[in-house]
N, C-alpha and C positions, 0 to 999 in steps of 0.2 A: 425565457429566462433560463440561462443556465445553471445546473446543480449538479454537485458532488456528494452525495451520501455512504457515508461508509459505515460499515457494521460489524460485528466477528468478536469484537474484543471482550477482553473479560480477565479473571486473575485462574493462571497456569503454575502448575508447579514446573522446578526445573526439569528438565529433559519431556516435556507434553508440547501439546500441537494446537493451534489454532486457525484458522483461515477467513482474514478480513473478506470483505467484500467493497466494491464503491460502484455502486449506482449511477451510472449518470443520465441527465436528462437535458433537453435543451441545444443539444451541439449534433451533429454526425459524429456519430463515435467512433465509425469504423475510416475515418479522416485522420484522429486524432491518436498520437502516442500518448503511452499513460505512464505515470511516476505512482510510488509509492515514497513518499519519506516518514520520518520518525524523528521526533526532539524529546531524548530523557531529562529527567530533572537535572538541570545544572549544564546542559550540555546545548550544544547548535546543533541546528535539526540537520539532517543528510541524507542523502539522499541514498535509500534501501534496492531500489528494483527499478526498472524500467521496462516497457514493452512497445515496439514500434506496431507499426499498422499492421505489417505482417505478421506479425506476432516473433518479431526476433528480440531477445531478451539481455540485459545486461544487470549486474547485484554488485552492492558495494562487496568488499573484502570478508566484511565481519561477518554476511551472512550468506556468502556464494556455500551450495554445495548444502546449505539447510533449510534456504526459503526459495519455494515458487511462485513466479509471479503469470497469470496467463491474463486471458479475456475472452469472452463470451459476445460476439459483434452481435447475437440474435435476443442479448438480453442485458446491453450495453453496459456491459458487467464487468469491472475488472477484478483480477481475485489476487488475492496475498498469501499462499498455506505456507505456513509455518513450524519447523518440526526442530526435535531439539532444543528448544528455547532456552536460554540462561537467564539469568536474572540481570547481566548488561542488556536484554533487548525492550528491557522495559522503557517504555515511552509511551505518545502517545503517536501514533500513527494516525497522518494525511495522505488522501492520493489528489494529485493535481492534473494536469492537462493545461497546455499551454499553443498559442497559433502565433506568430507575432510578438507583438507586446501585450497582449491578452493572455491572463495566467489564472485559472479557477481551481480553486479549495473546497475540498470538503470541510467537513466541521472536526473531523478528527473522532478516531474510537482509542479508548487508552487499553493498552495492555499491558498486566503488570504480572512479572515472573518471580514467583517467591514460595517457597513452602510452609 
């Protein structure tokens, strides 16, 4: 059974740092490119980071240059650090994995940026 858990979240003030985590279980991980996305209140979710097998990386606009995204293939771990944060990066944060027409979710960690 495949699974996405992800962890990290919690409430930040602005300009502080965080760093999700998403577990996964069930798949070869080191097969799989990994996503992080994010849907704030009101808004359509999009897509925040990416990271291929080899570890080659791509960030939407909004947070190129303040979030890293890497992975850990010996503890099938993908990671999200996040620095800088504003109070637009509040949402809640998913990371997925996808092969085909097969596409798995985590359950989502909410991180809200506010003082």
């Amino acid at each position: 059974q495949e699974h996405l858990v992800e962890s990290g979240g919690g409430l930040v003030q602005p300009g502080g740092s965080l760093r999700l985590s998403c577990a996964a279980s069930g798949i070869t991980f080191s097969a799989y490119a990994m996503y992080w996305y994010r849907q704030g209140p009101g808004k359509q979710r999009e897509l925040v980071a990416s990271v291929s097998t080899l570890g080659s990386t791509n960030y939407a606009d909004s947070v190129k240059d303040r979030f890293t995204i890497s992975r850990d293939h010996a503890k099938n771990t993908v990671y999200l650090q996040m620095n800088s944060l504003k109070p637009e990066d509040t949402a809640v944060y998913s990371c997925n994995t996808r092969s085909g027409i097969l596409s798995y979710w985590g359950q989502g960690t909410q991180v809200t940026v506010a003082s």
